[in-house]
N, C-alpha and C positions, 0 to 999 in steps of 0.2 A: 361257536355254532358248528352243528355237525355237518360231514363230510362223507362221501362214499368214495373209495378208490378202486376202481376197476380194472381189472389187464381183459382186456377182450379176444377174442378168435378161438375159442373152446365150447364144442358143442354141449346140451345138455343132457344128461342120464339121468333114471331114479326114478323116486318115487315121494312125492310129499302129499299133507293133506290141505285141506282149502279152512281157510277161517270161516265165522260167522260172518255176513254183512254188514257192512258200515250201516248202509243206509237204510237197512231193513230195523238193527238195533237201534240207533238213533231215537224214530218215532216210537218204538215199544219201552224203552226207557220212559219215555213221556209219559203214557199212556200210563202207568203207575200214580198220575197224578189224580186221576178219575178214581181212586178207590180209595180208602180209609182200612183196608185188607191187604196184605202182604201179595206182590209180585215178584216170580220168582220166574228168573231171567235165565235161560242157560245157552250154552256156547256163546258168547260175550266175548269179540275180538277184543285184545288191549291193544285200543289206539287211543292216539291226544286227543279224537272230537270223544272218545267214549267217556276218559278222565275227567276232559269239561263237563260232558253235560252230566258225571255224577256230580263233580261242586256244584251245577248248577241247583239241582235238585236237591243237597243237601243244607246248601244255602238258604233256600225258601226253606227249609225244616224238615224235608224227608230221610227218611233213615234208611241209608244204604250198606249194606253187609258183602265181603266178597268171599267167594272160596273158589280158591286158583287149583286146576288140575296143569299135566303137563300143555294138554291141547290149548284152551281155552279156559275161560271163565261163567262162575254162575253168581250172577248178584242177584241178591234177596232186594226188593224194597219197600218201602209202608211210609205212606205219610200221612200224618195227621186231620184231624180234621180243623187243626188249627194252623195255621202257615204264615206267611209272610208271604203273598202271591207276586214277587219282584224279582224281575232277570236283570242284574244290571251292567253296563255294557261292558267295562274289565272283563265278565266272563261271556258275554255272547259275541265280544267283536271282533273273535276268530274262527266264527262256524256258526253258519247260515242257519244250519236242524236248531237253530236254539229257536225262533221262531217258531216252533212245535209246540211247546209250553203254552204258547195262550189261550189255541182250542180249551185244552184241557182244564186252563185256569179257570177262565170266564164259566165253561160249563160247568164246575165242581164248587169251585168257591164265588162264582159270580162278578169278580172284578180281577185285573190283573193289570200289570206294567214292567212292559218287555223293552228294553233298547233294540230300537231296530239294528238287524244281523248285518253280522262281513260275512268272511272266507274266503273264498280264493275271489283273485282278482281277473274272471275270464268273462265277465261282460255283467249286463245290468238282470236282479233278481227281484221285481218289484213282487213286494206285500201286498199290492191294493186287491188282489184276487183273494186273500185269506179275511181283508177286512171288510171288501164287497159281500161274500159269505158270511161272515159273523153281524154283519148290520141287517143284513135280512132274518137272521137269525133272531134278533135284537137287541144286540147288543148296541149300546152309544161308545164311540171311538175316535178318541182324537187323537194327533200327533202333536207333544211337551217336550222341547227340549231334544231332539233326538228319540224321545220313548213313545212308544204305543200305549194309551192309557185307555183303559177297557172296561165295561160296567156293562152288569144288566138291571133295568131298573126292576123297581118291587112290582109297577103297577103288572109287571106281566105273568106275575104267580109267583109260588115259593113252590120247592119240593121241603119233604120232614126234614125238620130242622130249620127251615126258614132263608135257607139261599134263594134266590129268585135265581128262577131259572129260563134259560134261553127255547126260543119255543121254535117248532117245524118248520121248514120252507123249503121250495124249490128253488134250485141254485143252478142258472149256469156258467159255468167261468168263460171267460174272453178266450182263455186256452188253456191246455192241456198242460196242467201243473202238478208236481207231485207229492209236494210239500205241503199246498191247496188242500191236494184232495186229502191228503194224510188229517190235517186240521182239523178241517170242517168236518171229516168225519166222527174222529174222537170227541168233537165237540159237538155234534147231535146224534152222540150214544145216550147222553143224558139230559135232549133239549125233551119239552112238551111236543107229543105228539110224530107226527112223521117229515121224514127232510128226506128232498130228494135230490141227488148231484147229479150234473148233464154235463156233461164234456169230463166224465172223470179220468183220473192217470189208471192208466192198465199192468204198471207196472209189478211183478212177484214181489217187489216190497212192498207194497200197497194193500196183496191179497196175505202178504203173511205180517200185518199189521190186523188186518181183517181177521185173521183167524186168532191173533192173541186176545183182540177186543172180545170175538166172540166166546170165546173162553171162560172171559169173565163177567160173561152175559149181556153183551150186548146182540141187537139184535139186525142183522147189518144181513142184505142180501145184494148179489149183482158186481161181487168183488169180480177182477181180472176184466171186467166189460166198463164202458163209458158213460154206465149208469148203476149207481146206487143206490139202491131204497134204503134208510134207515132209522126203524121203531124204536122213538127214545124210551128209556126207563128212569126208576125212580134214582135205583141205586146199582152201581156195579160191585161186582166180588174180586178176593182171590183167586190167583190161578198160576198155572205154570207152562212155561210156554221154551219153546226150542227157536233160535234163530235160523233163520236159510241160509245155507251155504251162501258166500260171495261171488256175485257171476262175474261181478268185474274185475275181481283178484283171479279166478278162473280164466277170462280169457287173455288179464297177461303176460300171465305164464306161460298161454297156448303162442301166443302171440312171440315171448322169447323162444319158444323152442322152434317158432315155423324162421323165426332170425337167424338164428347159430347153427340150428340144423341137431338132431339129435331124437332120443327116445324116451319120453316121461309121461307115465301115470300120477293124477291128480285123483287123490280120493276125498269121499266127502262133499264133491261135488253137487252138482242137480244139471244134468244137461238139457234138460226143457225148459228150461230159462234164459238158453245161448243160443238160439236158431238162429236169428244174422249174425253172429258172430262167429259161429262152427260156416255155414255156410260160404262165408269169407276167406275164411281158413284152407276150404275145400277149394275154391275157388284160386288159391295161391300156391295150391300145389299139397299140400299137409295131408298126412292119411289120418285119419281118426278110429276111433273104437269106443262107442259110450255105451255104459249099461246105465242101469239103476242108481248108483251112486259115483261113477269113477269115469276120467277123460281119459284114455290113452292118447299121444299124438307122437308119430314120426315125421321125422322129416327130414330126406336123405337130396336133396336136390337144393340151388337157387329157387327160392320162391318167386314167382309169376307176381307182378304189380297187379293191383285191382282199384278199383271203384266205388266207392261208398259215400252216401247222403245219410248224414244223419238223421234220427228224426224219432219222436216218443215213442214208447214199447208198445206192439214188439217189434216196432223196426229198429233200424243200427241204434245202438246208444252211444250219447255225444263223449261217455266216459270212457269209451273203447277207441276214442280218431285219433290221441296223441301215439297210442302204443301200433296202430296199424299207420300213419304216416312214418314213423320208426321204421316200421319193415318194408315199406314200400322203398324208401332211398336206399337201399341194397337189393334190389327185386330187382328181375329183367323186364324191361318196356317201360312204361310209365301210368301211372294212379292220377285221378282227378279225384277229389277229395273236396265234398259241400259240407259244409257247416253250419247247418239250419236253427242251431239251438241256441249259442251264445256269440255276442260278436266280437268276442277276443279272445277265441279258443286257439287262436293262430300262436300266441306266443314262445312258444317253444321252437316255431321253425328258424328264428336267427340262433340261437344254441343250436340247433343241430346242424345248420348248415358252419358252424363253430367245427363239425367234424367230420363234415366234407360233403352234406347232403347236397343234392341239385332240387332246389323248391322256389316253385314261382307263387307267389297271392295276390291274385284279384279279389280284392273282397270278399267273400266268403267263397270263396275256393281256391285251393294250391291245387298248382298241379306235382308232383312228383313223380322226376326221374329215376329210376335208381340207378347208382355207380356202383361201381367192381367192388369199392371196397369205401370204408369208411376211417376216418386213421385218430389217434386219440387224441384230447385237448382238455382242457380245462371247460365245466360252462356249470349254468345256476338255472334250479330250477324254479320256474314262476307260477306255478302250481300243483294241485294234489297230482294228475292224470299228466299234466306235461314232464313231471318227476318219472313218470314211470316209463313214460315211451324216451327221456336219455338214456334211464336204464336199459333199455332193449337195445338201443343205439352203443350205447358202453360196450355191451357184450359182446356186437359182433363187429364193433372194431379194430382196427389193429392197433397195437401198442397203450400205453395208460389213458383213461380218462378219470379226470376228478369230478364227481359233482358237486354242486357248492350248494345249499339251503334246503336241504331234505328233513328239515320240519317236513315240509308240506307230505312228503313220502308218510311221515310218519303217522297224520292223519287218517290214512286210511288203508294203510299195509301193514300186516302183522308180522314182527321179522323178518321182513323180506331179503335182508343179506343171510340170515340164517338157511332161509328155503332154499334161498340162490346157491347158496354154498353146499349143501346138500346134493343137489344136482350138478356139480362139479366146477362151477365158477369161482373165481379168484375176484373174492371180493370184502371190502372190510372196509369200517366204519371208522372213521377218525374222528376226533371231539376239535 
């Protein structure tokens, strides 16, 4: 199992670029299952959820093709009109986005059977908002075994070709889901009639999900807002579509350099996607510089402790508190820090207090002191986001630290010791 070995207390320089987004890729992969037309996929981070979900998709019978440049990747894909519409749990019960597939199954091919999803283990991710939405929809759904088992019956029409097809509705979720709204939206691109979502996710992976659908002709209005209309049609096309920059690989790099102290340009970026998160930044002391595509950030001082309540886009994201509780336990004063979203996002503070951090938890809040300094030790990480804020803690501590189980890193960061290293860090990957 791999390993990361850090020597810490070296500020950062340079200049790297930002990958495509996990989470924005993810659902557009899916989304390939709505057509019988080739989708062609470009800037394509190489992470393990993106590998999964091509087996997963190639499993049911889709054909997927890659051409690798130095940056990133562009996959081609087409799948049949004939499938095998089964996610079985060997490949879904390490990443939650596998749950994405069913929209797309039930609306294309009309039945589907999905194991219900893992992934990281930082609190509870209930389905029943994707399955309260698809039985409005009309779909019948039960849960066999562990799997989600999904049908539309005939009585509610066919589209050409003779699938029965899922028909319009108004849909409001309990809350504000993103994975939900991803769903059910790919899944009434191609219901009868019109579906309306109320409480939807605002999230830029949501809207640049929305723009690949549209692409390929769907008809989808009200992206980036908490309501979307969307005019299903008979049949989708090909298309070709660019992934958005990674806001959350974006700010934890901003986040290492506002820790170690130092001067690095991020290009490739989208800085209107980071507003609580620049503003944090600013707030810790960080000077910044955004244009159009590129972060500059310095940072010549101890960063100032700060404040943060997580909470859906565009407020803070829950995927941004491990890597800013990181910088807080080096920061002068002290951080209270809410966790509104998952309730064992906490896990990382006993590793980190492994390297000398001072953190108190009351139930969904630490408060965070920061100390002088931090000093190295050995510790494991327990998930994707809590991987990344030991890495910040790695850095600007003194003397070695190991990280143990960065699978999880692997997930959802592109070379991240490569980038690191780049910007002048002393750091290298052990098997």
């Amino acid at each position: 199992m791999d390993r990361l070995r850090i020597k810490g207390g070296r500020p950062l320089a340079g200049e790297i670029s930002v990958s495509g987004a996990k989470n924005a890729a993810l659902p557009i992969l899916c989304a390939s299952l709505l057509t019988a037309e080739s989708l062609t996929v470009d800037h394509v981070p190489r992470l393990r959820d993106v590998v999964t979900t091509r087996r997963l998709l190639e499993r049911m019978g889709a054909q997927v093709l890659t051409e690798d440049n130095e940056l990133s990747q562009r996959l081609v894909l087409m799948t049949p009109d004939h499938i095998e519409p089964t996610a079985p749990y060997e490949l879904v019960r390490t990443m939650r986005a596998s749950i994405l597939v069913l929209g797309p199954l039930l609306a294309r091919f009309g039945r589907a059977r999905v194991a219900l999803p893992g992934g990281c283990a930082i609190g509870q991710r209930p389905v029943d908002q994707h399955i309260k939405g698809l039985q409005a929809m009309g779909a019948e759904i039960v849960i066999e075994h562990g799997d989600i088992v999904a049908s539309v019956p005939r009585r509610l029409g066919s589209a050409m070709g003779g699938t029965p097809r899922l028909r319009g509705a108004k849909i409001v979720t309990d809350m504000v889901t993103v994975t939900g709204t991803e769903n059910l939206m790919m899944a009434a691109c191609l219901a009868e009639g019109e579906t309306i979502l109320e409480n939807a996710a605002r999230e830029p992976e949501v809207v640049d999900l929305a723009l690949c659908l549209r692409a390929m002709g769907a008809q989808i209005e009200g992206a980036g807002t908490d309501r979307l209309v969307i005019q299903g049609v008979e049949r989708l096309q090909g298309a070709t579509h660019r992934v958005m920059p990674d806001r959350i690989e974006t700010g934890t790099f901003l986040c290492a350099v506002a820790a170690t102290g130092g001067d690095v340009r991020l290009t490739g970026t989208a800085a209107q996607t980071l507003d609580a998160t620049l503003e944090k930044l600013r707030e810790a002391g960080c000077e910044l510089e955004c244009d159009a595509n590129s972060i500059r950030i310095v940072m010549n001082r101890r960063p100032r402790a700060v404040d943060l309540r997580t909470a859906p886009y565009p407020g803070f994201a829950t995927d941004m508190q491990a890597q800013f509780m990181a910088l807080n336990t080096i920061a002068d004063g002290a951080g209270l820090i809410v966790e509104t979203i998952f309730e064992n996002r906490f896990m990382h503070v006993q590793e980190l207090k492994r390297l000398g951090a001072d953190i108190a938890i009351d139930g969904s809040t630490a408060v965070v002191r920061g100390v002088a300094s931090l000093s190295g030790a050995n510790v494991m990480a327990t998930d994707l986001r809590a991987s990344a804020g030991l890495v910040i803690a790695a850095l600007v501590a003194q003397g070695e630290t190991t990280i143990d189980r960065v699978y999880h890193l692997d997930r959802g960061y592109e070379r991240m010791e490569q980038k690191l290293t780049a910007l002048g860090a002393q750091i290298e990957r052990l098997a």
